[in-house]
Structures are given as structure tokens and as C-alpha cells.
VMD Tcl script that draws the C-alpha trace (Angstrom):
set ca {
  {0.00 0.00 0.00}
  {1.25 3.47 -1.16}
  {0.78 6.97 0.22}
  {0.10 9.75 -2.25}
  {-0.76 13.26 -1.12}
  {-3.59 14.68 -3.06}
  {-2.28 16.76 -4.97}
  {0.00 14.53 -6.84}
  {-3.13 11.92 -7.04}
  {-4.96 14.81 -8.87}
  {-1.77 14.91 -11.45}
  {-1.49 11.64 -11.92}
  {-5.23 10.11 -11.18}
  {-5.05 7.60 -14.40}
  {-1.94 6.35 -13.10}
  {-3.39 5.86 -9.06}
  {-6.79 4.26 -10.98}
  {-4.94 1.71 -12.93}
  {-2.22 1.19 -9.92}
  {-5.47 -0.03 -7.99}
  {-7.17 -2.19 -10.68}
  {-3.41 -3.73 -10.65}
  {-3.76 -4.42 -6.91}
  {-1.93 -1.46 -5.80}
  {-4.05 -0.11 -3.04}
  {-3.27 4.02 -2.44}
  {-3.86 6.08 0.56}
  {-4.34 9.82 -0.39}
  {-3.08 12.29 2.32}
  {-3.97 15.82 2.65}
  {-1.77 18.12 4.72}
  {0.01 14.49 5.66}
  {-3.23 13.15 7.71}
  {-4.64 10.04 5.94}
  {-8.40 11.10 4.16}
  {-9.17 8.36 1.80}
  {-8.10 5.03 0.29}
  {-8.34 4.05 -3.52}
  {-9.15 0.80 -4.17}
  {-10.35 -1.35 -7.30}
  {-13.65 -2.11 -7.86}
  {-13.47 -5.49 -7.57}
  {-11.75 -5.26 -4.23}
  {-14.59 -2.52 -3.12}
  {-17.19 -5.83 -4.16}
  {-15.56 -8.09 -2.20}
  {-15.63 -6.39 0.63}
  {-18.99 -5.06 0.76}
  {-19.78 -8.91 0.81}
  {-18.38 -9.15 4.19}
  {-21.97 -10.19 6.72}
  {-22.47 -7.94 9.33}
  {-22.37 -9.25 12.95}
  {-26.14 -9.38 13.22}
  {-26.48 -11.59 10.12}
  {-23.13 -14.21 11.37}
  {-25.17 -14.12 15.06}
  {-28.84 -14.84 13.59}
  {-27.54 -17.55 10.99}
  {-24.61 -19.55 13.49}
  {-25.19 -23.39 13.43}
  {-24.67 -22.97 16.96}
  {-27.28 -24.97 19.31}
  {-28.26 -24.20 23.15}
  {-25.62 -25.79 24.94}
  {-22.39 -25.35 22.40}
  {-21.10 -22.06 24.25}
  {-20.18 -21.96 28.22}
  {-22.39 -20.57 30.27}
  {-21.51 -16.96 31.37}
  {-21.62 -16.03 35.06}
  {-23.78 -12.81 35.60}
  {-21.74 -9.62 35.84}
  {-21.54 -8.36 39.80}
  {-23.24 -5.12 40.39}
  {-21.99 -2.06 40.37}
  {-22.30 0.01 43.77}
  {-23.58 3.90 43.17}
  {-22.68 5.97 46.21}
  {-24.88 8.53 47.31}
  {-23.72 12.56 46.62}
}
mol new
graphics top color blue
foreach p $ca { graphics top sphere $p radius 0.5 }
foreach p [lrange $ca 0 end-1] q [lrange $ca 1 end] { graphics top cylinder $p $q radius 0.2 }
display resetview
């Protein structure tokens, strides 16, 4: 993975776009803080296919039983102001 401040991305965009359909993945800086991350459309795909936590939970072939049972968490004591 390459850094590339922004303005030299601007000059040489064609360059950064085909360095990322390569596999070349480029972070752009601006005023040397990290703002974005250019990446090829195919990798973008593949990771919007990554299942959310709700969806792994909802769907595990877990069954009642398969995971320890969890000891209740001890109270926390408020003191009075």
C-alpha cells in the first residue's frame, strides 16, 4: 500500500486508478493526515460482501448448549452525593 498526497493523485489520477485495478491499493493524504483510500472495484465488491455481525449471530449453526455458560456480571455500587 502506497501513500500519495492529493495533490500529486490529482496529477497523476489515471496512473493511481490503474495502480489499484493492478492491486496497488493508495492512501491519499492531505496536509500528511490520511483522508481516503483508492481501491479497485473489484476489491470494493468483495468487501462489501463481508456479513455484518447481526447476520453471522442470527444464521450460526450454533445450538443451546455449544457455548459456556456466562456467570452474571456483579453489580456495580452507586454511592450517594
Amino acid at each position: 500500500m502506497k501513500e500519495i498526497q492529493l495533490k500529486d493523485a490529482k496529477a497523476t489520477f489515471s496512473h493511481v486508478i490503474d495502480d489499484a485495478v493492478a492491486g496497488e491499493t493508495a492512501v491519499i493524504t492531505r496536509h500528511g493526515k490520511r483522508e481516503a483510500v483508492i481501491i479497485s472495484y473489484s476489491e470494493y465488491e468483495r468487501l462489501s460482501r463481508v456479513p455484518s455481525l447481526g447476520w453471522l449471530l442470527t444464521n450460526s449453526p450454533l445450538e443451546d448448549g455449544d457455548l459456556p455458560e456466562r456467570k452474571p456480571a456483579k453489580a456495580l455500587h452507586r454511592s450517594a452525593f
